[in-house]
N, C-alpha and C positions, 0 to 999 in steps of 0.2 A: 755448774752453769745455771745462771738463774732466767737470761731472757733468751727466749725461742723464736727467733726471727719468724712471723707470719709474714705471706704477699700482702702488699699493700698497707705496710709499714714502711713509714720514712723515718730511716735510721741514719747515724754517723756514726764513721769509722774512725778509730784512733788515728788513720793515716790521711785525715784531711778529705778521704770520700764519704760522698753524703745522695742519699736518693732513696727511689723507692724499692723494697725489693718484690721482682718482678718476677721470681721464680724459686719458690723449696724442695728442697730434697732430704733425703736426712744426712747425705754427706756435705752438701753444701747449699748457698743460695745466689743467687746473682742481683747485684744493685743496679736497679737501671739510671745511670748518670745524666744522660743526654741523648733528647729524640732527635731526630729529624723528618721533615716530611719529603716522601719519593716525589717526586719530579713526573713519572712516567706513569702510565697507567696501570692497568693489572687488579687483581685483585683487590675490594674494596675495604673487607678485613684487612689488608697490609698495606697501610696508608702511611707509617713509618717505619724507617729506621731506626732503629735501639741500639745504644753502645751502653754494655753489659760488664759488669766487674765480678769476679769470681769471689765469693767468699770461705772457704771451707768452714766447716763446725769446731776443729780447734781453734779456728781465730774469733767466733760468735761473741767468746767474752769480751774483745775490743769493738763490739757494736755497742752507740745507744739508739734506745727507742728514742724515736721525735713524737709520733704522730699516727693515726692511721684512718685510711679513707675506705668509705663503704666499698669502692671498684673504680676500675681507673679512669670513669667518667666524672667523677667527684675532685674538687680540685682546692 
C-alpha cells in the first residue's frame, strides 16, 4: 500500500465517492461526502451535520489522493 489516507485530504474512491477525509484511524477512515447546516441552536462548535463514509485500510488502495487543505477552514 503506497498512499496513507491523511485528515484533510480530498480523495476519490473507485466507487464513485469523493470528499474530504474527516477522520484516521489505523483500521479505517471516514470520507465526509456532504455537510449540512443544523437549523436549531446548540452548541457553536456543531454548526453541522456530516454524512460520513466508512472506508477500512484494506480498501485504502482503491483511494486516490486529490488534494489537501491546511484545516477545514481552507477551502
Amino acid at each position: 500500500m503506497s498512499y496513507i489516507p491523511q485528515v484533510n485530504d480530498y480523495v476519490q474512491w473507485t466507487n464513485g465517492v469523493e470528499g474530504w477525509v474527516y477522520f484516521e484511524d489505523d483500521d479505517y477512515v471516514t470520507i465526509e461526502v456532504a455537510t449540512r447546516s443544523k437549523e436549531c441552536g446548540g452548541h457553536p462548535e456543531h454548526k453541522k451535520y456530516h454524512l460520513l463514509v466508512l472506508c477500512y485500510r484494506n480498501q485504502w488502495n482503491e483511494l486516490t489522493y486529490i488534494r489537501s487543505r491546511n484545516s477545514v477552514y481552507d477551502f
